[in-house]
Backbone of each chain as ProteinMPNN parsed JSONL, in Angstrom:
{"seq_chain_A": "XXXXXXXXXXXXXXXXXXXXXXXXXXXXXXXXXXXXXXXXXXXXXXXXXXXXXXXXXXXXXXXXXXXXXXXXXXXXXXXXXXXXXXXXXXXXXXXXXXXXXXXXXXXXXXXXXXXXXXXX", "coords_chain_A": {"N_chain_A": [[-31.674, -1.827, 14.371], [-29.006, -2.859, 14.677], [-28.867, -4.21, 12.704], [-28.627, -2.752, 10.099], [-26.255, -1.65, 10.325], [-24.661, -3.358, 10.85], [-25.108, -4.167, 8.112], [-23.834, -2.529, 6.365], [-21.153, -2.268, 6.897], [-19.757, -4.583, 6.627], [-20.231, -4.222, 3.677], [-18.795, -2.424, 2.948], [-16.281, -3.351, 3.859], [-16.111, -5.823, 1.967], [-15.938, -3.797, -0.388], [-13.272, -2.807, -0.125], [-11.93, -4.975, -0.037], [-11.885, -5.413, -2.832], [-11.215, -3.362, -3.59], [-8.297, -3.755, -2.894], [-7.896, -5.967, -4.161], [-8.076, -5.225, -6.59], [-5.257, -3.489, -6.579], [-3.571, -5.379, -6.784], [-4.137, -6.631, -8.718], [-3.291, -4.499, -10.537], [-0.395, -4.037, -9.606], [1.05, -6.046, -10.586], [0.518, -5.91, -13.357], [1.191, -3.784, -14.112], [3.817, -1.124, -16.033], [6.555, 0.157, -15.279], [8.531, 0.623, -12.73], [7.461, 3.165, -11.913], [4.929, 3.224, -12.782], [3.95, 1.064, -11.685], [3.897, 2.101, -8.64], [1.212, 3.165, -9.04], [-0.49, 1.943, -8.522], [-0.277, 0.415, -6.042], [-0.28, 2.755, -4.307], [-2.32, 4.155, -4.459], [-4.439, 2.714, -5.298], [-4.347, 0.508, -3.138], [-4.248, 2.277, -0.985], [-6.825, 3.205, -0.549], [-8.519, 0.846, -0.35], [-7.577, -0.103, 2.13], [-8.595, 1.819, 3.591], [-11.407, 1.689, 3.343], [-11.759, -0.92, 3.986], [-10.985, -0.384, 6.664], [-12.825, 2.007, 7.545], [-15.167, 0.069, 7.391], [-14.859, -1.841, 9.085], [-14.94, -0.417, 11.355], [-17.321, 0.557, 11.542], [-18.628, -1.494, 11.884], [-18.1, -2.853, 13.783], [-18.305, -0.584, 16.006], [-18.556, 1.511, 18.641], [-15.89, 1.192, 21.131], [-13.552, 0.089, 19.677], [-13.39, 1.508, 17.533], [-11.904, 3.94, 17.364], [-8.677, 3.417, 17.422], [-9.201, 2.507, 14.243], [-9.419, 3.646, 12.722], [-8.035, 6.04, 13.03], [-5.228, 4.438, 12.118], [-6.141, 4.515, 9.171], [-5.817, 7.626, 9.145], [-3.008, 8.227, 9.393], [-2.516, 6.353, 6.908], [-3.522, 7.892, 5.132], [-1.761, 9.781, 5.436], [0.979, 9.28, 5.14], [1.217, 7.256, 2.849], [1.511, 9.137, 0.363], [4.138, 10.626, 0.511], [5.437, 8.124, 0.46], [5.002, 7.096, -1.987], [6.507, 9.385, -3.34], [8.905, 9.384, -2.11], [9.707, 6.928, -3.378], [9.418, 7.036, -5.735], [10.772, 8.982, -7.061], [13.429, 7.941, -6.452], [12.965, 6.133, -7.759], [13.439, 7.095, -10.4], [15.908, 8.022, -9.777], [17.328, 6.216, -9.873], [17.157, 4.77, -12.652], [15.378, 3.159, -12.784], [13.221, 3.794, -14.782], [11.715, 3.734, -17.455], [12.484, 6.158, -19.477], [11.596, 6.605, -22.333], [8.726, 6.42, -22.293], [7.825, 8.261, -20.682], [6.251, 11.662, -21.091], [6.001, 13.998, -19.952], [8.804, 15.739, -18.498], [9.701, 16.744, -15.915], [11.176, 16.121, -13.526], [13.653, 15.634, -14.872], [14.955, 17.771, -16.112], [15.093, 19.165, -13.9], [16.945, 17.621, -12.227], [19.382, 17.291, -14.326], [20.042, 20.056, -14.415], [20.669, 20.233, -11.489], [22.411, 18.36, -11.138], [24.875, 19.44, -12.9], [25.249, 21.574, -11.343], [26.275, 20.776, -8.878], [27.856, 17.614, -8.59], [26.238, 14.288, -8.298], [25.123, 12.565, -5.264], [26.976, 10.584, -5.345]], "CA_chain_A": [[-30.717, -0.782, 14.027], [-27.954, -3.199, 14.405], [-29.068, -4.857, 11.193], [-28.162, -2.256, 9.053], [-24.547, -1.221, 10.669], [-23.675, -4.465, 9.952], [-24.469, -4.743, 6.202], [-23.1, -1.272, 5.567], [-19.9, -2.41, 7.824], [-20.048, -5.463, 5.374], [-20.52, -3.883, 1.995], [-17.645, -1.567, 3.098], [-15.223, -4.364, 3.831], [-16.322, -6.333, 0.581], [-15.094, -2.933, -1.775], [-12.231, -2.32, 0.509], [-11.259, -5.73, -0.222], [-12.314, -5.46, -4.097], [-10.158, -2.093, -4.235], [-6.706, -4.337, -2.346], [-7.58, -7.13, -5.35], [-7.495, -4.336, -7.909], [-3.956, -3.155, -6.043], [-2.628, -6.439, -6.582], [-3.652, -6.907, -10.273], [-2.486, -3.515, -10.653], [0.687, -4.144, -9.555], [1.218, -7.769, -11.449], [-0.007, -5.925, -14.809], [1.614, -2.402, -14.885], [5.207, -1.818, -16.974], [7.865, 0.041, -14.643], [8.009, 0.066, -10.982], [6.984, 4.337, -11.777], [3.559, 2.849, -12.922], [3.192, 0.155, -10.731], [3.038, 2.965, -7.473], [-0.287, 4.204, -8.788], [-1.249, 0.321, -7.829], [0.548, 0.008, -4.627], [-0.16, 3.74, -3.256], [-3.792, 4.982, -4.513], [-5.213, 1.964, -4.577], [-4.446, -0.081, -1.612], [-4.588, 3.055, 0.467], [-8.281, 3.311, -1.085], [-8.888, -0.684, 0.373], [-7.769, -0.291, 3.586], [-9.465, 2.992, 4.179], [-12.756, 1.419, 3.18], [-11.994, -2.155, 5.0], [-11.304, 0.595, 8.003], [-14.254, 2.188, 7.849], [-16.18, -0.88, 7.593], [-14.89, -2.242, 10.383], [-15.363, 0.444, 12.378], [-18.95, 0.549, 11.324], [-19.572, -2.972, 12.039], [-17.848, -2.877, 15.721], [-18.582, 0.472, 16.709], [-18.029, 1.541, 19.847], [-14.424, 1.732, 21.488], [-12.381, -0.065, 18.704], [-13.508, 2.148, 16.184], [-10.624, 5.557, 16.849], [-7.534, 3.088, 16.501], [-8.965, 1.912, 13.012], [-9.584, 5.18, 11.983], [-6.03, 6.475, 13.043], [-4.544, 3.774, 11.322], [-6.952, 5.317, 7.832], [-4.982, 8.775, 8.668], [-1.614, 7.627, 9.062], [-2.143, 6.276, 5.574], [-3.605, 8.851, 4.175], [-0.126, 10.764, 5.282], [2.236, 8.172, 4.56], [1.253, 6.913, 1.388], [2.348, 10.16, -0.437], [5.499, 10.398, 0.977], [5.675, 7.081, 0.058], [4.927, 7.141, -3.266], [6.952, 10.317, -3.95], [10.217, 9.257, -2.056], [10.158, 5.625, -3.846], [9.055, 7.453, -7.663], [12.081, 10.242, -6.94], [14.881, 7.003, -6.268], [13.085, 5.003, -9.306], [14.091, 8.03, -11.428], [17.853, 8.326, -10.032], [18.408, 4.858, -10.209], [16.985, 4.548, -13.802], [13.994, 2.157, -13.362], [12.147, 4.465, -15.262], [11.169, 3.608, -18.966], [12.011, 7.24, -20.153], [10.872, 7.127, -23.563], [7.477, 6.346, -21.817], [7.141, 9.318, -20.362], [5.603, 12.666, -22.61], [6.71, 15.234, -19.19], [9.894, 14.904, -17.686], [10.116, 17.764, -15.276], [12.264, 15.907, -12.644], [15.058, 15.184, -15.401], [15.292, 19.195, -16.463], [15.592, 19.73, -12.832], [17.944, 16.879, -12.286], [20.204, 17.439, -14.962], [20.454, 21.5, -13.657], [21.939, 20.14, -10.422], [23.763, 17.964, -11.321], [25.673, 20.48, -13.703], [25.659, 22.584, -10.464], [27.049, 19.974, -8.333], [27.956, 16.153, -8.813], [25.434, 13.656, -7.485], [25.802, 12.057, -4.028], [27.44, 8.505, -5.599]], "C_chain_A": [[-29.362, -1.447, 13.757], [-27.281, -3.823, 13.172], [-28.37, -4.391, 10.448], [-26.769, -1.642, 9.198], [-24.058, -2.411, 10.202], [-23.721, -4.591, 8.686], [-23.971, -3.464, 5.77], [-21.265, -1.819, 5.516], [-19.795, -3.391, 6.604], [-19.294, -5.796, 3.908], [-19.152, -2.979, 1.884], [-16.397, -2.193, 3.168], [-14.631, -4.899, 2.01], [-15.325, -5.471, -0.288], [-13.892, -2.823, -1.13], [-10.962, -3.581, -0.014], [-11.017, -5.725, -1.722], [-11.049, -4.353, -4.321], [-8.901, -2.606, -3.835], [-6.727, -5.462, -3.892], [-7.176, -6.369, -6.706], [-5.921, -3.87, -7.712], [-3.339, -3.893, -6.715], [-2.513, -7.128, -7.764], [-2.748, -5.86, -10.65], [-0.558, -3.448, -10.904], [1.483, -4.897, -10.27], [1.097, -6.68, -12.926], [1.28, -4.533, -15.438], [3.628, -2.896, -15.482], [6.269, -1.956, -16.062], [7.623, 0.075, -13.003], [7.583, 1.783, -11.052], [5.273, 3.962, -11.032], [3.048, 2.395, -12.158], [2.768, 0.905, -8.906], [2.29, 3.638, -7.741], [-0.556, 2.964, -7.927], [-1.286, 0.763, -6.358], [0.457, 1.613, -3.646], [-2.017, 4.549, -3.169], [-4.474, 3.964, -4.537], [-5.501, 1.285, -3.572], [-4.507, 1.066, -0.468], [-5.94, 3.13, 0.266], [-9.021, 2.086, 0.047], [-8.661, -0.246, 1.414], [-8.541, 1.024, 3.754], [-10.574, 1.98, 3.919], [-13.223, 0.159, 4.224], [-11.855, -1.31, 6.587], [-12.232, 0.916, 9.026], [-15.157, 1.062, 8.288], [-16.322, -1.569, 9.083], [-15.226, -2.137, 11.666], [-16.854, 0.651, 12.745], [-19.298, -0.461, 11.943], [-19.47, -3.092, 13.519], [-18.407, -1.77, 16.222], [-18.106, 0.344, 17.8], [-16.639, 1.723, 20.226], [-13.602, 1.73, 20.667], [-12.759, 0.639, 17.587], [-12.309, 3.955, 16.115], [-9.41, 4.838, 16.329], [-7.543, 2.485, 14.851], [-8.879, 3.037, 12.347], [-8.036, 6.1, 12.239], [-5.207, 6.203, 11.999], [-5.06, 4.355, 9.794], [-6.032, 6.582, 7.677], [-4.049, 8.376, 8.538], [-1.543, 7.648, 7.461], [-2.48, 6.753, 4.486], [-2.162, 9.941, 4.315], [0.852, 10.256, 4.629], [2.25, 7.787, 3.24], [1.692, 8.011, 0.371], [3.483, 10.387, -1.064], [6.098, 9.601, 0.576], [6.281, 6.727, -1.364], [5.798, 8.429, -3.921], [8.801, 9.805, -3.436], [10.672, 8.292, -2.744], [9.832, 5.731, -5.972], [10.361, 8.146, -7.556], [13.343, 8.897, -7.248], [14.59, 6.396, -7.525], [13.78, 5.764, -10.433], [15.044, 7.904, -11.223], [18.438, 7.097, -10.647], [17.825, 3.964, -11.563], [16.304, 3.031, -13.986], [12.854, 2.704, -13.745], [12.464, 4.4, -16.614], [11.222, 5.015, -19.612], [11.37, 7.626, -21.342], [8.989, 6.96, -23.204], [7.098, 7.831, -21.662], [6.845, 10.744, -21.321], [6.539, 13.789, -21.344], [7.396, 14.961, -18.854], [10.313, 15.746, -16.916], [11.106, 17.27, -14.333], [13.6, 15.928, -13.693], [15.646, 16.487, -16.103], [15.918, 19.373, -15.379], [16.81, 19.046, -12.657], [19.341, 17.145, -12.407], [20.925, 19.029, -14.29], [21.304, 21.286, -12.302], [22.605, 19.563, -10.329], [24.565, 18.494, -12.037], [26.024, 20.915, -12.243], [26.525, 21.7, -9.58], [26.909, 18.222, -8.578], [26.739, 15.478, -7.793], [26.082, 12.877, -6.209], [25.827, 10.47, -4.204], [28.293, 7.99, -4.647]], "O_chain_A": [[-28.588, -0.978, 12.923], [-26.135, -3.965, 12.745], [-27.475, -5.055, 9.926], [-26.201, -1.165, 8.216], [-23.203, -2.534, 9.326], [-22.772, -5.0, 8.018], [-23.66, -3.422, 4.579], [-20.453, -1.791, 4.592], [-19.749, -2.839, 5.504], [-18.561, -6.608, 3.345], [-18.542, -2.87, 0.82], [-15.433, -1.679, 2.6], [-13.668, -4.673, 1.276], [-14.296, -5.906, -0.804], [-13.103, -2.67, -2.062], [-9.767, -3.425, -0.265], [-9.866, -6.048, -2.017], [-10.112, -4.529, -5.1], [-8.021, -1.952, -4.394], [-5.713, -5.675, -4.556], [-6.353, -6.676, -7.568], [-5.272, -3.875, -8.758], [-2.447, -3.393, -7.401], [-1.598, -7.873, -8.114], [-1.606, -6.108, -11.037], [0.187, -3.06, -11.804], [2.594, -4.487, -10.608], [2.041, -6.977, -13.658], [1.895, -4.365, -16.491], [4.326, -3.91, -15.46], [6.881, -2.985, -15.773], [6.702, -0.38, -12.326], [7.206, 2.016, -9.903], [4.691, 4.12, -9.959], [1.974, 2.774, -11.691], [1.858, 0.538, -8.162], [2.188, 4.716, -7.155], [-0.816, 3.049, -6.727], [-2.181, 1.334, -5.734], [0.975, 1.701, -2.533], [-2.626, 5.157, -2.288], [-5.396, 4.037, -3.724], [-6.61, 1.287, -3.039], [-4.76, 0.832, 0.714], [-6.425, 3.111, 1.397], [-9.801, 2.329, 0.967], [-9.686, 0.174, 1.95], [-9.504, 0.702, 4.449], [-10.388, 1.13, 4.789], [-14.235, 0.032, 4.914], [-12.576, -1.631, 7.532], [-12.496, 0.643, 10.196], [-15.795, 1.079, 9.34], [-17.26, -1.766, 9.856], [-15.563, -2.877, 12.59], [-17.395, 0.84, 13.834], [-20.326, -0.41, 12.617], [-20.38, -3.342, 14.31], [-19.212, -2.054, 17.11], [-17.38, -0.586, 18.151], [-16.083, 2.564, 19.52], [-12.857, 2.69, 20.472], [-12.306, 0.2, 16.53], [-12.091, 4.733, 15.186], [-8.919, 5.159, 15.247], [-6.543, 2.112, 14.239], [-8.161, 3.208, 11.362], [-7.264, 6.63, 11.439], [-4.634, 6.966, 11.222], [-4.075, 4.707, 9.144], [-5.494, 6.832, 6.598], [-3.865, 7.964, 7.393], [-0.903, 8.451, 6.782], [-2.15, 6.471, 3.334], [-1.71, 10.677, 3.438], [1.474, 10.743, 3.685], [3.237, 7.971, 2.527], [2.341, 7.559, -0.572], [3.873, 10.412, -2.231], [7.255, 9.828, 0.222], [7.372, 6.316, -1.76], [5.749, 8.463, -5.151], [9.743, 9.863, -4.226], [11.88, 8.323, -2.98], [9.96, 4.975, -6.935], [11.183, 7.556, -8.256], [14.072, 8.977, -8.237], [15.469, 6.106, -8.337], [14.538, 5.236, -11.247], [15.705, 7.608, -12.219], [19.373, 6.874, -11.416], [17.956, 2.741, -11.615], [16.498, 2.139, -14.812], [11.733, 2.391, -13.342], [13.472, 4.99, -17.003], [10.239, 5.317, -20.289], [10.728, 8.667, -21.488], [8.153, 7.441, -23.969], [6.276, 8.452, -22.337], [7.39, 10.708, -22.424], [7.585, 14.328, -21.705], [7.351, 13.763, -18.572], [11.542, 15.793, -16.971], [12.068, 18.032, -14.24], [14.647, 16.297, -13.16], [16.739, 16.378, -16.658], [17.106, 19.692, -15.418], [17.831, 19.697, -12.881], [20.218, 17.244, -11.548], [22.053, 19.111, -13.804], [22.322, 21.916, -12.015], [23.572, 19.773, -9.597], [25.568, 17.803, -11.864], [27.161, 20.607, -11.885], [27.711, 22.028, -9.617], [25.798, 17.712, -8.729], [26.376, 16.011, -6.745], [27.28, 12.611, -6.122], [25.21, 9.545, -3.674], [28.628, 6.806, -4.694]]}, "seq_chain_B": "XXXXXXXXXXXXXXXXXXXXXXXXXXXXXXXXXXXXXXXXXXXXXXXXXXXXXXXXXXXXXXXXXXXXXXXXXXXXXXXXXXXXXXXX", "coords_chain_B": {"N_chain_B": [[-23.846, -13.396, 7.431], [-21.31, -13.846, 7.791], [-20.392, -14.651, 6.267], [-20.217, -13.553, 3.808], [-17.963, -11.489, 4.983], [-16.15, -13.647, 5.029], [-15.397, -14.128, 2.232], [-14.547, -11.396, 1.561], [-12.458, -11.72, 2.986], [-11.08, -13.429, 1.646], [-11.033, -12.558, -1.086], [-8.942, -10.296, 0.214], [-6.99, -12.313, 0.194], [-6.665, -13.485, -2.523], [-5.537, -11.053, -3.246], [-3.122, -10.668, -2.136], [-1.559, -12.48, -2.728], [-0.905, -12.215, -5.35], [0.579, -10.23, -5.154], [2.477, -11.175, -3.992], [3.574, -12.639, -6.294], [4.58, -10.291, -7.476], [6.609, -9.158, -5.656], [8.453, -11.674, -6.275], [8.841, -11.635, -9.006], [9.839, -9.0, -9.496], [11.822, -7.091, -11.371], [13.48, -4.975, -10.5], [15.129, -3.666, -7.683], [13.55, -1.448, -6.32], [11.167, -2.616, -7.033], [10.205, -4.795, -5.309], [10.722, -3.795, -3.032], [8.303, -1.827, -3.213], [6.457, -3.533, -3.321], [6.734, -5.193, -1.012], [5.844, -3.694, 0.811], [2.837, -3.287, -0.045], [2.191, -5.476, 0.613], [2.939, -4.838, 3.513], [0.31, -3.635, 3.735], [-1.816, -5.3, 3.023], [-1.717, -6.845, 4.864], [-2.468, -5.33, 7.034], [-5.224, -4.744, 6.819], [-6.211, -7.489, 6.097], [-6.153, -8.75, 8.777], [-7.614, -6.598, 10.393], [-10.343, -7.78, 9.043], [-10.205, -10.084, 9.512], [-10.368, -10.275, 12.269], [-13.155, -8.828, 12.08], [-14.351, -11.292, 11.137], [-13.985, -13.493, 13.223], [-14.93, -12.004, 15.389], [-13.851, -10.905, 18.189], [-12.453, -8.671, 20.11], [-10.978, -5.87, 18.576], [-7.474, -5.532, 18.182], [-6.526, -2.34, 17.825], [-4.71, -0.586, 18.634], [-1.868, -2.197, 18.012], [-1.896, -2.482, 14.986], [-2.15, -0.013, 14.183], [1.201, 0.767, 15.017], [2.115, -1.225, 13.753], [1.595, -0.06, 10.822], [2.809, 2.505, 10.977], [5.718, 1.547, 10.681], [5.817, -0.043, 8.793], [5.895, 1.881, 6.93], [8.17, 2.684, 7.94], [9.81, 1.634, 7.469], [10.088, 1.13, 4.506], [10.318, 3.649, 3.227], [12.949, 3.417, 4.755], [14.21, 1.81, 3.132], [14.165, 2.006, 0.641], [15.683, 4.141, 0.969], [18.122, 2.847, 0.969], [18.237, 1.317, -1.135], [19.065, 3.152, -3.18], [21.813, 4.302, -2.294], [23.37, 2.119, -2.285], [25.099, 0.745, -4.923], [25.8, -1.805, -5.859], [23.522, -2.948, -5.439], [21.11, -3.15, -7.056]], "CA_chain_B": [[-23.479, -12.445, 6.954], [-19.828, -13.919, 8.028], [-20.416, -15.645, 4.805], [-19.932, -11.964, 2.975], [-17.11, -10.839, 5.461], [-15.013, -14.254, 4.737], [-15.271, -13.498, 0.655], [-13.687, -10.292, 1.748], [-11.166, -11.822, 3.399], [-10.706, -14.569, 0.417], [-10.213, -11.253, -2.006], [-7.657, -10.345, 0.195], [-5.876, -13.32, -0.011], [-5.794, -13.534, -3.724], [-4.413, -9.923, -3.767], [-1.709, -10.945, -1.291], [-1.115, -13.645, -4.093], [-0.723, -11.598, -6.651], [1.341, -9.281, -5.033], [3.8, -12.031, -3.972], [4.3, -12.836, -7.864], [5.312, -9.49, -8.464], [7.968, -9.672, -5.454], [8.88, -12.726, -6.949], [8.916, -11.467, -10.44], [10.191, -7.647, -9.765], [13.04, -7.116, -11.977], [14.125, -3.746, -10.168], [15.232, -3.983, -6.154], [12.489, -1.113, -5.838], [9.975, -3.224, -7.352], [10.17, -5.49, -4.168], [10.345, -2.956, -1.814], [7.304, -1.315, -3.33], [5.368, -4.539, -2.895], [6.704, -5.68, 0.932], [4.814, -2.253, 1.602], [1.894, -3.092, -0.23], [1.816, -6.622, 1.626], [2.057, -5.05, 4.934], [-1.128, -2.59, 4.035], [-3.053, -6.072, 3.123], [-1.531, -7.634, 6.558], [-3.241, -5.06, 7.979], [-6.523, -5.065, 6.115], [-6.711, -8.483, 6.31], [-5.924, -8.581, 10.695], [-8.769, -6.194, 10.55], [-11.75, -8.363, 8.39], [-10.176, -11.712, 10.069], [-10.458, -10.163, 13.885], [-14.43, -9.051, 12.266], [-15.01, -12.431, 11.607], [-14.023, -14.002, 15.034], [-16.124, -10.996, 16.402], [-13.224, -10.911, 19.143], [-11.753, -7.182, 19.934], [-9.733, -5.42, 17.175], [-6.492, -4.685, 18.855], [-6.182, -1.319, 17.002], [-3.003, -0.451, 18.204], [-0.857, -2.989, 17.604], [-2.131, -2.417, 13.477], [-0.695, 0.936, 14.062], [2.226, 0.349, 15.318], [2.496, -1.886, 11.92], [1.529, 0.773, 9.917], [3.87, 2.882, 11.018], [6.763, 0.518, 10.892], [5.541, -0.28, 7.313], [5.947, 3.157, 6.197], [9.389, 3.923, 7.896], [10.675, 0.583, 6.763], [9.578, 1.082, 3.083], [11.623, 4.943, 3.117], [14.511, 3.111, 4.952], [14.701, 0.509, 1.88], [14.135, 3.051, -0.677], [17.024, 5.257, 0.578], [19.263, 1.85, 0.909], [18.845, 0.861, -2.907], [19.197, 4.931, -4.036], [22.843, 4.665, -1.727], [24.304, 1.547, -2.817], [24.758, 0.944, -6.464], [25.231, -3.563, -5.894], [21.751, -3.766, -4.712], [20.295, -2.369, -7.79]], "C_chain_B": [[-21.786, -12.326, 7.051], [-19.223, -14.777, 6.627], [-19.497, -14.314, 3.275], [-18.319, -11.499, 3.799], [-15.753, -12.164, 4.915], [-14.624, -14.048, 3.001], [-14.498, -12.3, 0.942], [-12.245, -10.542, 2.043], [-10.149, -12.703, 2.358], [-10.346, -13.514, -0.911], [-8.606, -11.056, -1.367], [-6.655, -11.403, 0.084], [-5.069, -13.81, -0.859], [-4.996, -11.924, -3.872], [-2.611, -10.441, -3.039], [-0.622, -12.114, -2.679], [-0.489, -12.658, -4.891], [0.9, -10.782, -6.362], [3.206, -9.873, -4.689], [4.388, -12.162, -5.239], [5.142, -11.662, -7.806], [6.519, -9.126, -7.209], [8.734, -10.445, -5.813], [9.423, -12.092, -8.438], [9.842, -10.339, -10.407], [11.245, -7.461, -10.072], [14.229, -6.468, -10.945], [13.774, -4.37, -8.151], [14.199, -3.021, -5.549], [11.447, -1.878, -5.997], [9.246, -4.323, -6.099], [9.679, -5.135, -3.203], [8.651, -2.437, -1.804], [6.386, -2.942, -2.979], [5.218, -5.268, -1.477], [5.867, -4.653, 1.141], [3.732, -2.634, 1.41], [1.237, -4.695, 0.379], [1.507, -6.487, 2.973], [0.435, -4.179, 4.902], [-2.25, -3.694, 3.641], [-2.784, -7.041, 4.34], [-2.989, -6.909, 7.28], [-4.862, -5.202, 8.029], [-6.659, -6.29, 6.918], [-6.768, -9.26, 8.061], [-7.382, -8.156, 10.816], [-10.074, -7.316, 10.494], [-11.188, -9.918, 9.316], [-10.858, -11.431, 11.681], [-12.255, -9.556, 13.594], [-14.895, -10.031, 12.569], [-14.947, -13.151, 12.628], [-14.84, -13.495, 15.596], [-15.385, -10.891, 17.966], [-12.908, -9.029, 19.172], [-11.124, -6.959, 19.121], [-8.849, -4.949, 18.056], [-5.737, -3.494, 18.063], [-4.595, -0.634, 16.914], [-1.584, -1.161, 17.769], [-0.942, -2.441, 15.522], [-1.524, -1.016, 13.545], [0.466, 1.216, 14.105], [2.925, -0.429, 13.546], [2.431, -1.04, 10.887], [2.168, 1.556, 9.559], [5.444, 2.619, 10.717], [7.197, 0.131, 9.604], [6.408, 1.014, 6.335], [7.931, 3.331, 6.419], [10.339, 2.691, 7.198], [10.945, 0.712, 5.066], [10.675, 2.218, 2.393], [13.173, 4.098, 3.356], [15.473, 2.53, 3.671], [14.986, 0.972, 1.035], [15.588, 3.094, -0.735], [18.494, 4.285, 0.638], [19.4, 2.202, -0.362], [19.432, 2.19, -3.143], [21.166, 4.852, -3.462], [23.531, 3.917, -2.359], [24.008, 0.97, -4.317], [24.571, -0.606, -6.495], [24.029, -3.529, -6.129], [20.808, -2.958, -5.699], [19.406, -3.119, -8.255]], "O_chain_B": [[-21.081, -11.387, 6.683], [-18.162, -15.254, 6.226], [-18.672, -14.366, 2.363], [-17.468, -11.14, 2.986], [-14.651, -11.797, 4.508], [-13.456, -13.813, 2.694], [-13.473, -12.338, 0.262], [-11.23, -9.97, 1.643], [-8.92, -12.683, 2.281], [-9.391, -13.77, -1.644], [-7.533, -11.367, -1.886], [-5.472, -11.138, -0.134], [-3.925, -14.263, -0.803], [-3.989, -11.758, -4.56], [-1.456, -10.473, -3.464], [0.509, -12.252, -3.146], [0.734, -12.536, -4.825], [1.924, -10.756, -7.044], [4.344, -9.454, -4.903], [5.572, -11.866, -5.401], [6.344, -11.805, -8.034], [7.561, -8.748, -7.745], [9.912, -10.093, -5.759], [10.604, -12.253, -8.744], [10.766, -10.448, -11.213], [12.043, -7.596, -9.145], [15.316, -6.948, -10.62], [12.882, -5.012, -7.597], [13.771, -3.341, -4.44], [10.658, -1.886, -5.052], [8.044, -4.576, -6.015], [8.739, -5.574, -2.541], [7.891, -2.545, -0.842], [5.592, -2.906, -2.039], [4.218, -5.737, -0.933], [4.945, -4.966, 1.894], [3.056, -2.575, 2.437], [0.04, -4.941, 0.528], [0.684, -7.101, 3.653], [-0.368, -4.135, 5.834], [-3.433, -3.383, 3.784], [-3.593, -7.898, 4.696], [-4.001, -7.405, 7.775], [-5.557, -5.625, 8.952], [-7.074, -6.315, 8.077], [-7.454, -10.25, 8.316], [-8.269, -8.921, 11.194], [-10.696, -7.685, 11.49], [-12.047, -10.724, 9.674], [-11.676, -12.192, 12.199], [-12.945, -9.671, 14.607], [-15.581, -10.248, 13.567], [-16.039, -13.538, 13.044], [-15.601, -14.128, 16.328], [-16.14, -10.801, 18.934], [-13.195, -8.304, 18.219], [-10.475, -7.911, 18.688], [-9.197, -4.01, 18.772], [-4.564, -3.605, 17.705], [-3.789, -0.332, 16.035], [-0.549, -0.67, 17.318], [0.094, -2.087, 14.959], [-0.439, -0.828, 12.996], [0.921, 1.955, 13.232], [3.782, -0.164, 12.703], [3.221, -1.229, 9.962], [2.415, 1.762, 8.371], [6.239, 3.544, 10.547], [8.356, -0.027, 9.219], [7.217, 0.964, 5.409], [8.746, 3.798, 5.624], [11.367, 2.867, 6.545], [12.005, 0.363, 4.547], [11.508, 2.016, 1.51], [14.15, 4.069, 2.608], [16.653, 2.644, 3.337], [15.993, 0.624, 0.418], [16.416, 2.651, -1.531], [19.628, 4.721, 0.439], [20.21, 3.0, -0.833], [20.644, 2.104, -3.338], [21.914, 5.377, -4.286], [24.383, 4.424, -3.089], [22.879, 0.789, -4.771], [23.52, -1.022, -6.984], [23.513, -4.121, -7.076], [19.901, -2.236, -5.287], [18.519, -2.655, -8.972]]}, "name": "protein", "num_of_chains": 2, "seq": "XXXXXXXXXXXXXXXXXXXXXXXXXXXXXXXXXXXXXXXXXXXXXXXXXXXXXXXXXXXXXXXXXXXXXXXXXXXXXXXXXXXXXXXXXXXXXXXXXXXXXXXXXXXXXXXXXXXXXXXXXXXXXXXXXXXXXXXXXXXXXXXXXXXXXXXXXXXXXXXXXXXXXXXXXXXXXXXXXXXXXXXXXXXXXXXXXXXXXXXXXXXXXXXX"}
């Protein structure tokens, strides 16, 4: 039985690691730093969830709730993440606008800043 | 089968690579930040698959603790660059 926890545990590591190497071309390849947090937030949270799991699989037993914690956490965090550090790339104009086709933050934007000055 | 778990760990190592270039490279002072973050989420990864292969205990909380730490550090940095205009 233990056979097969370990090659799942394993095979689960392996992609976990496969989905952090895709992160890390990801990141190296894309244009602005918008782009580059798909890399750096959907994929590497993807990797470690999976190297997580695996781990957890392969040890079982006690150490398997703090790996799995650590999995939620970054399923919370990474969001957050990715939304408070896309929001600042926009103010502080490391965003490629002619890239983009929607630009709903820069309608909104522009509306409050008319309404009140930004906090420079 | 520690043969399969160190290849895992040898992926992560070239991502960690990679990811250094693009601190190295990142034009923009977010571009940095965004990648110290995505270094500590292959710290942790890679803590994990290294403490498989030993086959010693995973000290789970300490990797939380990092995870956490990761995250509030990453916001803190953000809302630096967004404040001061130098450090752009």
């Amino acid at each position: 039985m233990s056979g097969v926890r370990e090659v799942v545990g394993v095979v689960l590591m392996l992609g976990g690691a496969l989905f952090s190497l895709l992160a890390g071309v990801g990141m190296l390849r894309f244009a602005d730093t918008v782009s580059r947090l798909h890399a750096a937030s959907k994929a590497q949270t993807l990797g470690l969830l999976l190297v997580l799991v695996g781990a957890a699989v392969h040890e079982g037993g006690p150490s398997a709730p703090p790996l799995l914690l650590i999995g939620v956490f970054m399923l919370v965090t990474a969001p957050v993440m990715g939304h408070v550090v896309a929001r600042i790339a926009y103010r502080t104009d490391a965003v490629a606008r002619e890239r983009l086709t929607v630009d709903q933050l820069g309608d909104r934007l522009s509306r409050q800043d008319a309404a009140e000055p930004p906090p420079r | 089968m520690t043969v399969m778990v160190s290849i895992a760990l040898a992926l992560l190592c070239g991502a960690a690579l990679l990811v250094t270039v693009r601190l190295v490279r990142g034009p923009a002072a977010l571009d940095r930040i965004v990648a110290l973050d995505t270094l500590v989420t292959l710290i942790i990864s890679g803590t994990v698959v290294g403490t498989v292969i030993r086959s010693d205990g995973i000290s789970g909380h300490v990797l939380v603790v990092l995870a956490l730490l990761g995250f509030i550090g990453t916001i803190a940095a953000a809302r630096l660059v967004e404040r001061r205009e130098d450090m752009r």
